[in-house]
C-alpha positions in Angstrom: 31.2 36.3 -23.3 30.2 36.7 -19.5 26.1 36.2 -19.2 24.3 39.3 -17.9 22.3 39.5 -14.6 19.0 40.2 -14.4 19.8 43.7 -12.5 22.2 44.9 -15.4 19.6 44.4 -18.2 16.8 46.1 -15.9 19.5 49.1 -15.5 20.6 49.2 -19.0 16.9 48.9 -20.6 16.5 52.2 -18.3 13.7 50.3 -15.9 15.6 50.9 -12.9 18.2 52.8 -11.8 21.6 52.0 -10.3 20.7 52.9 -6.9 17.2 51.4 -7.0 19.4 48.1 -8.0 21.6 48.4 -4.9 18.5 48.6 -2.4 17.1 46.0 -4.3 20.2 43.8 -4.1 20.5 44.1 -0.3 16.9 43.6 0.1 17.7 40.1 -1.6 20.5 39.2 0.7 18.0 40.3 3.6 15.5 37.7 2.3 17.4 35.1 1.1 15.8 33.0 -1.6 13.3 35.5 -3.0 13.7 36.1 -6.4 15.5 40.2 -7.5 12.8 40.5 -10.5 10.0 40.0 -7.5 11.7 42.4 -4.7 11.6 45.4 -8.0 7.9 44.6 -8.8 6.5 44.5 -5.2 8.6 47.9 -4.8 6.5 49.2 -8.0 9.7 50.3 -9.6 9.0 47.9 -12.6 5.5 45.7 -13.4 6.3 42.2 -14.4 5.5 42.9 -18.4 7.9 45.5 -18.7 10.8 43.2 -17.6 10.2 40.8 -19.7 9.8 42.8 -22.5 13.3 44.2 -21.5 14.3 40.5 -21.4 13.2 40.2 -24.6 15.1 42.9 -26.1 18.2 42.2 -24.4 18.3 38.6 -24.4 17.0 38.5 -28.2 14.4 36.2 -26.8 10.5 36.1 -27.7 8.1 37.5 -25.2 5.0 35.1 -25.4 1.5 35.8 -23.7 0.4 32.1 -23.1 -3.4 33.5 -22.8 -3.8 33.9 -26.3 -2.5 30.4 -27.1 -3.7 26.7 -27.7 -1.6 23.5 -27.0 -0.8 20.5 -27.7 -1.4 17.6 -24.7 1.9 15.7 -26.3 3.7 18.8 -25.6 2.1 19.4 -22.2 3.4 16.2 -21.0 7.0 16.5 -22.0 7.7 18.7 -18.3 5.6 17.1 -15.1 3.6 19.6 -13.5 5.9 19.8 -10.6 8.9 20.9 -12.2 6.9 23.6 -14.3 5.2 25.0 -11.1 8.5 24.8 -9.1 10.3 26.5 -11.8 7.8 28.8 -13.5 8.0 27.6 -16.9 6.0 26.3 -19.4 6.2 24.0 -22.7 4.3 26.0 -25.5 5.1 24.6 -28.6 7.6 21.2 -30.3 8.9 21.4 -33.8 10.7 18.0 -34.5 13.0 17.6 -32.0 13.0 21.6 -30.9 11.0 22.0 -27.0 9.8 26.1 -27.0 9.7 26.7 -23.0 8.1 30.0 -21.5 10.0 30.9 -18.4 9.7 33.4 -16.0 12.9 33.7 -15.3 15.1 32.5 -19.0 18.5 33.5 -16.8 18.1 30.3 -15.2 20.5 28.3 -17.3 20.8 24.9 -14.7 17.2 24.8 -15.7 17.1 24.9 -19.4 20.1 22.7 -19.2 18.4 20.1 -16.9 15.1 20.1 -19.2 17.6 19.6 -22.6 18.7 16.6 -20.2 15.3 15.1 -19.3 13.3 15.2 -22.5 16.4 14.7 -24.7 15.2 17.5 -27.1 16.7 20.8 -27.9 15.2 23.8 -26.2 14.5 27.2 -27.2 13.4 29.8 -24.6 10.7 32.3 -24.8 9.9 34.7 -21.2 6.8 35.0 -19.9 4.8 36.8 -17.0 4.8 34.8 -14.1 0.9 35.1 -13.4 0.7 34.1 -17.6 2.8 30.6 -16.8 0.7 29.8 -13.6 -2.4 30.7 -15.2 -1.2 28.4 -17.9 -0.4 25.6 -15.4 -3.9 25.5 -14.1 -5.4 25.4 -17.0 -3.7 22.7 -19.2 -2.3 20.6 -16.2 -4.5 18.1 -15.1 -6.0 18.7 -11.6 -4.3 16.1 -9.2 -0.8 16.6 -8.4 1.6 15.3 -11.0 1.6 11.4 -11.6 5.4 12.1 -12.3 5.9 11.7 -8.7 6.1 8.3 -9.4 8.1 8.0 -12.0 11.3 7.4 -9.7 9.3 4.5 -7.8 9.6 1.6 -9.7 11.0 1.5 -13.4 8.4 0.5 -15.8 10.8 -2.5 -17.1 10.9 -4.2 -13.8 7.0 -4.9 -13.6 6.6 -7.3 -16.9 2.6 -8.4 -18.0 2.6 -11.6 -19.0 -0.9 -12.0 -20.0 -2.3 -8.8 -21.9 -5.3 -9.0 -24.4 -8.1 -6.9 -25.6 -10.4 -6.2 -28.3 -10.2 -2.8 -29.6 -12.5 -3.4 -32.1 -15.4 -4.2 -30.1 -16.1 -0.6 -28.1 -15.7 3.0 -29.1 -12.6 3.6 -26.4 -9.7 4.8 -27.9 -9.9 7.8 -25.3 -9.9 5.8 -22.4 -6.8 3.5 -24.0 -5.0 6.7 -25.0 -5.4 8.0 -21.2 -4.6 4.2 -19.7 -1.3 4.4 -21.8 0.3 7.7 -21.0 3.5 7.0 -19.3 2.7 8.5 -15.9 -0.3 6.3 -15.7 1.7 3.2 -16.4 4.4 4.3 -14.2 2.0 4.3 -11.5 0.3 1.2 -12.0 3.6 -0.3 -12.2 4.6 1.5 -8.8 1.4 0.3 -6.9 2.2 -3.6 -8.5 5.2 -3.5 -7.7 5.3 -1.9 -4.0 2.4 -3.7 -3.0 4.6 -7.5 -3.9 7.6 -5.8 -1.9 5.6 -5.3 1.2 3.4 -8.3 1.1 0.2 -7.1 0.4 -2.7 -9.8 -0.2 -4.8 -7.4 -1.4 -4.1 -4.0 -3.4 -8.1 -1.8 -2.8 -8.4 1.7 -5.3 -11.0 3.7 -3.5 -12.6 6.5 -5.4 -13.8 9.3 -2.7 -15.8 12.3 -3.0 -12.7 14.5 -4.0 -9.9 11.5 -3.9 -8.8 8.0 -4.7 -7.0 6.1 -1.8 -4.8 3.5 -2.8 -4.8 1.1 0.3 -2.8 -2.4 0.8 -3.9 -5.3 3.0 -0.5 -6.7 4.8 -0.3 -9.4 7.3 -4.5 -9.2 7.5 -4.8 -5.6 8.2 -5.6 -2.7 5.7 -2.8 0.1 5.4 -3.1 3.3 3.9 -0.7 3.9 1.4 -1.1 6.9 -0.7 -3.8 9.5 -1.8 -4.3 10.9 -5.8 -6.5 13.3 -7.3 -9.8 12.1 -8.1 -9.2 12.7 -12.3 -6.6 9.6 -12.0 -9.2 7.3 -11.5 -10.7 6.5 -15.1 -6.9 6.2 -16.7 -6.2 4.0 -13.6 -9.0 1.7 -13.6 -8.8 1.8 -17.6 -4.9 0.5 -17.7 -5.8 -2.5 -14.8 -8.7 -3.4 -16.9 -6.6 -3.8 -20.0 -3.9 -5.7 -18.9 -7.1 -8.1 -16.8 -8.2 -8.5 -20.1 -11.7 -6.5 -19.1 -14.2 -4.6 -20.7 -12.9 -0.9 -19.9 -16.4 0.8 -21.2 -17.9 -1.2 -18.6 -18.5 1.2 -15.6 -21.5 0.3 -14.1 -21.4 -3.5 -13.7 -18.8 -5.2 -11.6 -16.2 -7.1 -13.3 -13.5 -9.9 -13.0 -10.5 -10.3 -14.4 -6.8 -11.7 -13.7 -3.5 -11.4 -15.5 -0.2 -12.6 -14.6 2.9 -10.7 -13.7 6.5 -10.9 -13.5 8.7 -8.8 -10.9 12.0 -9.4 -10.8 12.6 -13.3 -11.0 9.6 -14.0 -9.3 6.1 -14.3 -11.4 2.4 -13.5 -9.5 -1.1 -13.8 -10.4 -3.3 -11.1 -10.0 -6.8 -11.4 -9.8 -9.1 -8.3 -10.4 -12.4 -7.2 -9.2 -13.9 -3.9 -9.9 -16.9 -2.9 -8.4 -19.2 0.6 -9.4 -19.4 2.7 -6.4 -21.4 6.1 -6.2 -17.9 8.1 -7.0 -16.5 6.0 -9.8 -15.4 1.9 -10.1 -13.5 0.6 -6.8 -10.8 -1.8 -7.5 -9.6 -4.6 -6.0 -6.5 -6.6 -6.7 -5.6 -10.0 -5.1 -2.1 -10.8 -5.2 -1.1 -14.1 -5.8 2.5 -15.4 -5.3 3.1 -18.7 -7.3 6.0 -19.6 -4.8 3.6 -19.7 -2.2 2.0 -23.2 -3.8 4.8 -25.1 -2.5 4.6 -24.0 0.9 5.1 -27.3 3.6 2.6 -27.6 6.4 5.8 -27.2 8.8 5.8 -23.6 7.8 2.5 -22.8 8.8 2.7 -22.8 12.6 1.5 -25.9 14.1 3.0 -27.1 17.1 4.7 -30.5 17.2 1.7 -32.9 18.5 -0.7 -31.5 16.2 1.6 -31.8 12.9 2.2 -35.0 14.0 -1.3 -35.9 14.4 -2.2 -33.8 11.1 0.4 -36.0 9.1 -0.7 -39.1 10.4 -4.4 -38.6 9.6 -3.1 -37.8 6.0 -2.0 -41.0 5.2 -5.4 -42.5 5.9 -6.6 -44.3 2.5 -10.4 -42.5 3.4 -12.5 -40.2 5.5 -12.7 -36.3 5.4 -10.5 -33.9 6.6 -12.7 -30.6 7.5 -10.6 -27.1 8.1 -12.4 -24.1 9.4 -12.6 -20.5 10.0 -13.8 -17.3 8.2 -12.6 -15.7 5.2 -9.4 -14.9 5.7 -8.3 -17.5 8.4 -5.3 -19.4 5.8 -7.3 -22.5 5.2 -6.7 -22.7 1.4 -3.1 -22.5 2.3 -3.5 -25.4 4.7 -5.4 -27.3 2.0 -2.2 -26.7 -0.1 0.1 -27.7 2.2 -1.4 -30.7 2.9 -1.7 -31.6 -1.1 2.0 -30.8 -1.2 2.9 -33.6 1.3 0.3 -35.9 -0.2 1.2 -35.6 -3.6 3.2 -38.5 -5.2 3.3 -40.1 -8.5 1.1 -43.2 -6.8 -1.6 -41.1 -6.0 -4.1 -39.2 -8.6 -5.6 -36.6 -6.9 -8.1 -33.8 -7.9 -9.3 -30.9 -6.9 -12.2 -28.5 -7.4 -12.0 -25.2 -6.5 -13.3 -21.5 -6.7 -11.1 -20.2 -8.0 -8.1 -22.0 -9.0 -5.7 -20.2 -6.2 -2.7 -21.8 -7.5 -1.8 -24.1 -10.0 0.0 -27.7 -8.1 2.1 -29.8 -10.8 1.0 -33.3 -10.8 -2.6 -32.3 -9.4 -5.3 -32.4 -12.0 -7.2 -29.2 -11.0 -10.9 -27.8 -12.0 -12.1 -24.1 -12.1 -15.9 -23.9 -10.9 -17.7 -22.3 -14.0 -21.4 -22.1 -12.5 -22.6 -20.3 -16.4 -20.9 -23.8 -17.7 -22.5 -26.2 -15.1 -19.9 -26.7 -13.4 -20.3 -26.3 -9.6 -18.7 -27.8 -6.6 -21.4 -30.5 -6.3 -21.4 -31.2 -10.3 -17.6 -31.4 -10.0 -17.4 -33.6 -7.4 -20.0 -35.9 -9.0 -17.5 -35.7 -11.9 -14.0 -36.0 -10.0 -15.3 -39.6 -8.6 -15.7 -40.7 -11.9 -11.8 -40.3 -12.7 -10.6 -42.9 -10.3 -8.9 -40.4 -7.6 -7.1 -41.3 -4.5 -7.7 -38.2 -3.1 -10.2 -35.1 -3.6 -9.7 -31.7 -2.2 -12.9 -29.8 -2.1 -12.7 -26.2 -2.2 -15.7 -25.0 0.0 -18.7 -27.2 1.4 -21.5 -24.2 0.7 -24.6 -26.3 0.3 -26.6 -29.5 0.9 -25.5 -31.1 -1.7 -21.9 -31.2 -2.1 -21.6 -31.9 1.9 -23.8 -35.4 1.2 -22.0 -35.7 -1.8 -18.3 -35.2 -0.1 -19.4 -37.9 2.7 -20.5 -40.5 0.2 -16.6 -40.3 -1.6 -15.5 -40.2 1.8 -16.8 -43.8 2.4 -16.3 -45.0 -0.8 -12.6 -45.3 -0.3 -11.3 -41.3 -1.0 -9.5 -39.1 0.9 -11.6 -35.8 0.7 -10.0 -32.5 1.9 -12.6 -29.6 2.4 -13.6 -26.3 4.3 -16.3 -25.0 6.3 -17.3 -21.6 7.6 -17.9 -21.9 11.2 -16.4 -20.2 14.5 -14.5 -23.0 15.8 -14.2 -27.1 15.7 -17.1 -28.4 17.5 -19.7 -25.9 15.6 -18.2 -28.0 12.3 -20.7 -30.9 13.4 -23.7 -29.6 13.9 -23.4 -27.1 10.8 -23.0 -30.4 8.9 -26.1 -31.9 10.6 -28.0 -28.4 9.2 -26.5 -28.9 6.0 -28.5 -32.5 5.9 -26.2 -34.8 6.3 -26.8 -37.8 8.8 -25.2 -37.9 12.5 -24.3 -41.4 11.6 -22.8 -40.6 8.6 -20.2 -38.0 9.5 -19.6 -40.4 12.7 -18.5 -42.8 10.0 -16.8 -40.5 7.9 -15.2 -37.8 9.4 -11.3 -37.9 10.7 -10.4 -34.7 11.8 -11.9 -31.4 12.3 -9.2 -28.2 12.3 -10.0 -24.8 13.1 -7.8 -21.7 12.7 -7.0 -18.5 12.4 -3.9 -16.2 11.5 -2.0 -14.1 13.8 0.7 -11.4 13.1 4.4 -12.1 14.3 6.2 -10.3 16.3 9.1 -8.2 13.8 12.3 -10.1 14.9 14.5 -7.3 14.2 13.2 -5.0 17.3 11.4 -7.5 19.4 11.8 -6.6 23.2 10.0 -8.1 26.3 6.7 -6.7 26.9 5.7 -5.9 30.4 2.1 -6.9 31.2 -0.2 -5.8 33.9 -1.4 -8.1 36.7 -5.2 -7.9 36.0 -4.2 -8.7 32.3 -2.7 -11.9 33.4 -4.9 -13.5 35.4 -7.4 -13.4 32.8 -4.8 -14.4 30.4 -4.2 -17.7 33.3 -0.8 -16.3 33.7 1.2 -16.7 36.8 5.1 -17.1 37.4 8.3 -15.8 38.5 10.2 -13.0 36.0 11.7 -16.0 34.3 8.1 -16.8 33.0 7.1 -13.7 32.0 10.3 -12.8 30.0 9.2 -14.8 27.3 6.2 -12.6 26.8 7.3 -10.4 23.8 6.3 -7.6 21.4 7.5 -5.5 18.3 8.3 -1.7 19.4 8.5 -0.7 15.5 11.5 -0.7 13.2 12.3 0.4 9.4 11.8 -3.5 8.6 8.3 -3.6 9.4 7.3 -0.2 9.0 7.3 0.4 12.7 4.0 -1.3 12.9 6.1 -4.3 15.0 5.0 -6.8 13.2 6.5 -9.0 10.3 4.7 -12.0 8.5 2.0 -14.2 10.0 1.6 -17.7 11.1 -1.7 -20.1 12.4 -3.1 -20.7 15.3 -4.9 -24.2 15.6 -7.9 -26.2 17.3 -7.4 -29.9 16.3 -10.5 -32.0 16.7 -9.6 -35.7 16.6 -12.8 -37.8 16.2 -12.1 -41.0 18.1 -14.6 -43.5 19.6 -16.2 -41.3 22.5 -16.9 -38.1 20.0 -18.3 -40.5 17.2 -20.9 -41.8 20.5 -21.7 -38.0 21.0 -22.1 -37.2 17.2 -24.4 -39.9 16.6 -26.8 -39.2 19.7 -27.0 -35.7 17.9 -25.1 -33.7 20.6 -24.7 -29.8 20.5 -21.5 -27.8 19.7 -21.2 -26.7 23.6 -21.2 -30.6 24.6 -19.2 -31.0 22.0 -16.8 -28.5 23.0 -16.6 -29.2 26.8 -16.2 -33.1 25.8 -13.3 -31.6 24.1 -11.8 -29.9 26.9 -12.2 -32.7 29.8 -9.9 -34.8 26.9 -7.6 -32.0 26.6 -7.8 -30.7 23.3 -5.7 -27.1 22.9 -8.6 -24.5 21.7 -7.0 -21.7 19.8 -6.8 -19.8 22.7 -4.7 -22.1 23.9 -2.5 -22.5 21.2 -2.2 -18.7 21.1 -0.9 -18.5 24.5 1.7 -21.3 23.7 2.8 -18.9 20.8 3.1 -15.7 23.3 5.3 -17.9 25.4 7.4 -18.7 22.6 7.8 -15.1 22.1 6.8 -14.7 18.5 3.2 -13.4 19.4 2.2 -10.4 21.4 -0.6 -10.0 23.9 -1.8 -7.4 21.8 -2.3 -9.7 19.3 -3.2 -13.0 21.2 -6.3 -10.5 22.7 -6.9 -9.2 19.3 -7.9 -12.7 17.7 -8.1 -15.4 20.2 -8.9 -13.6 23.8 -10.1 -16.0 26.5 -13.1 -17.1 27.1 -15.2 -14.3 29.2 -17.0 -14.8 32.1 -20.7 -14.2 31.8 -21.6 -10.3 31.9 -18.0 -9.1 31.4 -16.6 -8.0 28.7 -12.4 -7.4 27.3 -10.5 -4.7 28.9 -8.9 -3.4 26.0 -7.3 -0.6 27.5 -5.4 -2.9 29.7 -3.5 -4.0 26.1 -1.1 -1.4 25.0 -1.8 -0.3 22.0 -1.4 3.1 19.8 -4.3 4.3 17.6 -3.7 4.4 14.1 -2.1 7.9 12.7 -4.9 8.3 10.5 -7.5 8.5 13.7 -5.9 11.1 15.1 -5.7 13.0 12.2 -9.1 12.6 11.6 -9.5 14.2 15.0 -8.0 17.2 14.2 -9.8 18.1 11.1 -8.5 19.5 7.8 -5.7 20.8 10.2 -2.4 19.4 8.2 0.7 17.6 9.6 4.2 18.9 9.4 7.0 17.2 10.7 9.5 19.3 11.3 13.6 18.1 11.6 16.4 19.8 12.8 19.3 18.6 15.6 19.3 22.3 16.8 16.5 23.1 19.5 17.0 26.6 18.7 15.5 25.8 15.5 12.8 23.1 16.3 11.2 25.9 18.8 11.2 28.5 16.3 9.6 26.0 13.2 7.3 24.8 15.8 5.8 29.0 16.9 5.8 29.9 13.4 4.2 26.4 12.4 1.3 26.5 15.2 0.7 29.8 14.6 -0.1 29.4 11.0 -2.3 26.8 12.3 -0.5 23.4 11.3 -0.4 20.2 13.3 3.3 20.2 14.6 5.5 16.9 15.1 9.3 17.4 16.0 12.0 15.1 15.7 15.5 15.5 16.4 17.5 13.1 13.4 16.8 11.8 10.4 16.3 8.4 12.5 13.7 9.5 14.9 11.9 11.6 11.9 12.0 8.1 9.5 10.3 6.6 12.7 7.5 9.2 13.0 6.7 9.4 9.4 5.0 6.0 9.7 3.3 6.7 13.3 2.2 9.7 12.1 1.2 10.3 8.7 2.6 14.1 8.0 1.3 16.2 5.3 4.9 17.9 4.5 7.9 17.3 5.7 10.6 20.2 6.7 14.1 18.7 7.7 17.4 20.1 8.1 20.2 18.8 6.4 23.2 18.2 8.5 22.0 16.0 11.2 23.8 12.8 13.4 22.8 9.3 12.7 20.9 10.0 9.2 21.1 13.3 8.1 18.3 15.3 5.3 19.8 13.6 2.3 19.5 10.1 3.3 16.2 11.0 4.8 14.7 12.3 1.6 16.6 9.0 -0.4 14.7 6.6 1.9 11.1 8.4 2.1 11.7 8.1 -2.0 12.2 5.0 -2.1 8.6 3.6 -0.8 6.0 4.7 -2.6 3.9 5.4 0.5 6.1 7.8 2.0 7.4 9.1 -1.9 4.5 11.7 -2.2 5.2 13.2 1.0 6.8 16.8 0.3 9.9 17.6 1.6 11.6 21.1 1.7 15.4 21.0 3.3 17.0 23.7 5.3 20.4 24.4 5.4 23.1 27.0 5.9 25.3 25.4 3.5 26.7 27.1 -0.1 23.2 28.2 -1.5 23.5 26.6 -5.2 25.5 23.0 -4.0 22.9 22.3 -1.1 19.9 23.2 -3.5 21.7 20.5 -6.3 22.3 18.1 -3.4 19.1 18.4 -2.3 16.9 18.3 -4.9 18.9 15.6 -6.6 18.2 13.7 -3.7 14.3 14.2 -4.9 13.6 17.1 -2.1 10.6 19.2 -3.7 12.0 22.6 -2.4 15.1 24.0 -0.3 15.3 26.9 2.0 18.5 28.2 3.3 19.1 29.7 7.0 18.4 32.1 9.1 14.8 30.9 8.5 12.1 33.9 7.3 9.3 33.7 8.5 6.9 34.6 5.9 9.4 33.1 2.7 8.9 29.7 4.8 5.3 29.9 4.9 5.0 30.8 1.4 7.0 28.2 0.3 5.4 25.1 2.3 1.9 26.4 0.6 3.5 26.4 -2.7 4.4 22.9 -2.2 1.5 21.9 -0.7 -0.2 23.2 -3.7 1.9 21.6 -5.8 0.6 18.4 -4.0 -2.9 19.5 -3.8 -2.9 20.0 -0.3 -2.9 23.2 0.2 -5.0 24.6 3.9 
C-alpha cells in the first residue's frame, strides 16, 4: 500500500482544505527545504497539536507530550544529540530490544530506518510537537555539543591501555566511573590519544575555561589549538585519564601524577599524566612518550660532521664528564640517549639515574629518583659508584652536591654524562664554580661542554626559496651572488604539515672542547664572557652559527633561525622582527574581532561567493572565501572558521572530499559544515551527509532558510552568535 503524504492526511482529517494544500504546496517549492507541516502553521491554518493529533489518528500512531514524562539516561544516549536536534526526534522510552522515538515529523521513514540501523533495536514511533522534542532536547541532553562527534575519529579498538588499575573500593565514586565510562567519553579520550601520536604531539594540555575546555597539542615545540568542548565534559574527561593513570579520581584539589602505557597500532607509548587544580576545574597534562624514540642514533639528531666526529671521539674516553645544556625543552635527554645508544655494549656496565625514567634502554641498568624513598640524584649517584660502572649518565646536576659528587666519579675512572641549565656553553663553567665545585677540579675533569637547542624543519613537501630583505642579511652576515641566496629556504604550508610549513625538528649545537688553553682560563677563575670570546678567537661555531649553516642547507628558515638563535645584537638595538615574514596565528585575529564568528564560505561560482559573502556580512559574520575544495582545506588551518558552507561540485576537490578530509582530523572534525548544491534534492542530501556534512541546502540559495539553518547548526555546536 502507497504511504500517505503529510498534505493528504491534513486534507482528509478536514484541517485543511484542498486549495489551502495547493498554496501551501507551491509555497514549498518557493522555499525549498522548509518543511509543508511548518508553511500550514505559520499560515495559522493548523497549530502544530492539531496535526499531530491528526497524525495520530491516521497513522494509528501515539501522540506523546514529552513534558509530562521522566527518562531514562540509558535511553537518552541511544540517539547523539545531533541527530535528535537535526531530525526533531526524541528517544522516550526502551522495552527489551523495542526503541519508542518521538518525532516531529513520523513520515520520515529514511530516518526511522537509519536509527533501526545505528542502535540495532527495533523502533516504534510516537509524534510529537516540535517545541515538545526541543524542549525535551534541552533539558535531558547534556549542555556541550554532542561528544558523538567523535565517535567517527578514531575507533575505540585501535587505542589499546596496557596498564589500567584502580581501587574501587577505596572512594565513594561510582558516579564519576559511570560518567568516565560512557562510550562518547571514551571515544573521545581515545580520539585525543590517538590524534595527538599521529601528529606528533609531545605534549597533549586539557584546559578548563570559564565556559570551555580547550584541548591543545604541543608539536615540533609550539602549542596548537586543536579543538574546543563544553565545560560539563571536563569531570568525565579528567575522571577516564585518571583511571587508566592509575589516579585518585576524587582527588580534585591536589595535583596528581600518573602514567600508563598505550598501544596504537603496532607501535606502544608511554604516557605520563599531570593534573593540576585550576580555579575552573583540574588542568591536565599528558606527556607522550614514544618507546621507538629510545633507540634514536646521535646521527639523527643534527650535528654537523666535525662536531659528531668530535662528540664520538670524546665518547670513547675511559673518564671525565660530558656536560649538555640548555633549558627545558632544548632535546638534551635525547642527546643523553643517543649517546648511551652508541656507548652501550656488552663490555661496558653502565647506569643511569634519572627523573623520571624517560625511556627504558635494554642492557642499561636504570634508577627512578623516589625523593619520599631517599632516593635522589646525589644518593643515587653515591649508590651507582658502588656497582662497579664504566659509565654513569646523570639525569640533571640541580644542586651542590651531586655536581661535587659527579666530578669525584669523573676522576675516579667513570665516564659521567649529565645536564645543566644554562644559556649557552661557557656559562656551564662558572654555574659549576657557583654550584661549589673547585676551578681546578672541573679543569681536571671536564671533556666537553655542548649546548643546544631545537629548531623546526622546513616541510619538504612545499619547501620554496625564501626571498630575504637586504637589511635582514647584513645582520644575518649574509652576502653573495643569487647562487648564495637560493639556498635560503622556507615552508609556504601544505596538507602534510598542516600548512604551518614546518615538519619535524632537529638541533642546533655549540661544542665546547676543553683543551689545554681553556683548562688555563678555568683554573685562574675566568668569566663566561672571557670564556666565550676565548672561544671565538679559536673558532668554535656558537649556535648562531650552526643555525646559519642549517639555513644554508635549506632545511631551516630565517624565520626560524631569528626565532631561536638570532645574532648577537649590537648594544642599544634590538631584532627587527617585522623584517621576518611571518603570519599571525588565526586565533589572534580572531581574538581581534570579538565574539564575531568565522564562516568560510566555498563555491567555484563568483556569482555565488558574492551573494554568501552580502548575506553573511550583513548578518554580522566574519567572511572568508575560497574558490575549491583545495584552497578552502588550506584556509581552514590559517584561519580557524566557526562553520563551514561549501558547495558541492567544485574542480580539484569538490564538497565531498572536503567534508571526508575535515572528518578525518579531529581538529578540523567539529567544524560544521552545511553543503549547497543544485543537484537531485534526496541523493545530494544522502551523499552529503554520509560524507558526515551536519546539514545540506539546495540552490537558488534563500536568504533567511540559510540563515536559519547555519544558527541551527551553530547551536547544535554551541556556538550560536
Amino acid at each position: 500500500m502507497r504511504r500517505k503524504k503529510l498534505g493528504q492526511i491534513l486534507v482528509e482529517a478536514g484541517l485543511i482544505s484542498d486549495e489551502q494544500l495547493v498554496q501551501a504546496l507551491e509555497e514549498q517549492k518557493k522555499q525549498k527545504g522548509k518543511q509543508l507541516g511548518r508553511i500550514i502553521i505559520e499560515k495559522e491554518w493548523a497549530k502544530n497539536e492539531d496535526i499531530c493529533k491528526a497524525l495520530s489518528k491516521q497513522l494509528n500512531i501515539p501522540y506523546v507530550k514529552l513534558k509530562e514524562m521522566e527518562f531514562s539516561k540509558e535511553v537518552i544516549e541511544t540517539i547523539p544529540r545531533k541527530q535528535a536536534s537535526r531530525k526533531l526526534l526524541f528517544p522516550y522510552k526502551k522495552t527489551g530490544r523495542r526503541l519508542r522515538l518521538a518525532m516531529a515529523n513520523p513520515l520520515d521513514y529514511t530516518t526511522i530506518n537509519e536509527v533501526k540501523f545505528k542502535t540495532g533495536l527495533d523502533v516504534s514511533v510516537a509524534v510529537a510537537t516540535e517545541e515538545d522534542i526541543r524542549e525535551a532536547i534541552d533539558d535531558n541532553y547534556p549542555d556541550e555539543f554532542d561528544l558523538d562527534l567523535f565517535a567517527t575519529m578514531v575507533p575505540s579498538e585501535e587505542v589499546e591501555v596496557l596498564a589500567e588499575e584502580r581501587d574501587e573500593n577505596e572512594y565513594d565514586v561510582d558516579e564519576l566511573i559511570r560518567q568516565s565510562e560512557i562510550a562518547p567519553i571514551v571515544r573521545l579520550t581515545n580520539a585525543i590519544l590517538a590524534d595527538a601520536i599521529k601528529l606528533q604531539a609531545s605534549d597533549i594540555h586539557i584546559e578548563p575555561q570559564e565556559k570551555e575546555v580547550t584541548v591543545r597539542y604541543r608539536i615540533d615545540g609550539m602549542m596548537k589549538n586543536i579543538f574546543k568542548v563544553g565545560l560539563p565534559a571536563l569531570a568525565p574527561l579528567v575522571s577516564r585519564i585518571k583511571i587508566i593513570g592509575d589516579m585518585d579520581i576524587a582527588m580534585k584539589r591536589r595535583p596528581q601524577d600518573g602514567r600508563t602505557k598505550l598501544k596504537v597500532g603496532n607501535n606502544q607509548y608511554d604516557m605520563r599524566i599531570s593534573t593540576l587544580p585550576t580555579i575552573f576545574g583540574e588542568k591536565v597534562v599528558i606527556r607522550v612518550l614514544d618507546q621507538s624514540k629510545a633507540f634514536i642514533d646521535l646521527q639523527e639528531l643534527g650535528f654537523g660532521p666535525d662536531d659528531l666526529k668530535a662528540l664520538a671521539s670524546i665518547l670513547t674516553r675511559p673518564q671525565g664528564i660530558v656536560l649538555v645544556t640548555g633549558p627545558t625543552g632544548s632535546g638534551k635527554s635525547t642527546t643523553l640517549y643517543a649517546s648511551l645508544n652508541r656507548l652501550k655494549s656488552e663490555v661496558i656496565n653502565i647506569v643511569t639515574v634519572e627523573d623520571p625514567v624517560e625511556y627504558q634502554l635494554p642492557g642499561i641498568s636504570q634508577v627512578q629518583v623516589n625523593e619520599r624513598a631517599g632516593i635522589t640524584f646525589a644518593t643515587g649517584l653515591r649508590s651507582i659508584l658502588r656497582q662497579d660502572p664504566n659509565v654513569v649518565m646523570v639525569g640533571e646536576i640541580r644542586d651542590a652536591e651531586t655536581a661535587k659528587i659527579a666530578f669525584q666519579a669523573a676522576n675516579t675512572g667513570h665516564l659521567v654524562l649529565t645536564t645543566l641549565h644554562t644559556n649557552d656553553a661557557s656559562a656551564a663553567v662558572t654555574r659549576l664554580v657557583d654550584l661549589g665545585v673547585d676551578p681546578y677540579v672541573i679543569a681536571s675533569s671536564l671533556l666537553c661542554v655542548l649546548a643546544q637547542r631545537l629548531v623546526r624543519q622546513n616541510c619538504p613537501h612545499c619547501v620554496v626559496v625564501e626571498k630575504v630583505n637586504k637589511t635582514l642579511l647584513t645582520r644575518l652576515g649574509i652576502t653573495g651572488d643569487n647562487k648564495t641566496l637560493d639556498k635560503i629556504k622556507k615552508g609556504q604550508g601544505c596538507e602534510a604539515c598542516q600548512f604551518s610549513g614546518y615538519l619535524g625538528r632537529l638541533g642546533i649545537y655549540e661544542m665546547l672542547m676543553v683543551d689545554n688553553d681553556l683548562r688555563k682560563l678555568i683554573v685562574q677563575g675566568a668569566s663566561d664572557t672571557e670564556i666565550a670570546e676565548d672561544a671565538r678567537e679559536r673558532g668554535v661555531k656558537d649556535l648562531f652559527g650552526d643555525c646559519r649553516d642549517k639555513l644554508f642547507q635549506g632545511v631551516i628558515s630565517v624565520e626560524e633561525l631569528m626565532r631561536v638563535a638570532p645574532p648577537p645584537e649590537r648594544e642599544g638595538r634590538q631584532p627587527d622582527m617585522e623584517q621576518v615574514a611571518a603570519a599571525a596565528p588565526a586565533e589572534k585575529a580572531a581574538e581581534a574581532l570579538g565574539a564575531q564568528l568565522r564562516v568560510l564560505a566555498v563555491d567555484d561560482d563568483p556569482f555565488i561567493r558574492k551573494m554568501l559573502q552580502k548575506v553573511l556580512t550583513e548578518a554580522q559574520y566574519d567572511v572568508v572565501l575560497a574558490t575549491d575544495g583545495e584552497e578552502a582545506l588550506e584556509k581552514v588551518y590559517r584561519e580557524r572558521p566557526d562553520l563551514i558552507i561549501s558547495d558541492v561540485v567544485m574542480p580539484n576537490m569538490d564538497g565531498l572530499s572536503l567534508v571526508k578530509k575535515l572528518k578525518s582530523q579531529l581538529q578540523t572534525s567539529i567544524i560544521p559544515v552545511i553543503l549547497l548544491t543544485s543537484k537531485d534534492e534526496v541523493e545530494s542530501e544522502v551523499e552529503g551527509l554520509e560524507a558526515g556534512a551536519d546539514d545540506y541546502i539546495p540552490k537558488p540559495i534563500v536568504a533567511n532558510l540559510l540563515l536559519a539553518r547555519i544558527n541551527r547548526v551553530l547551536s547544535i555546536y554551541g556556538r550560536a552568535q
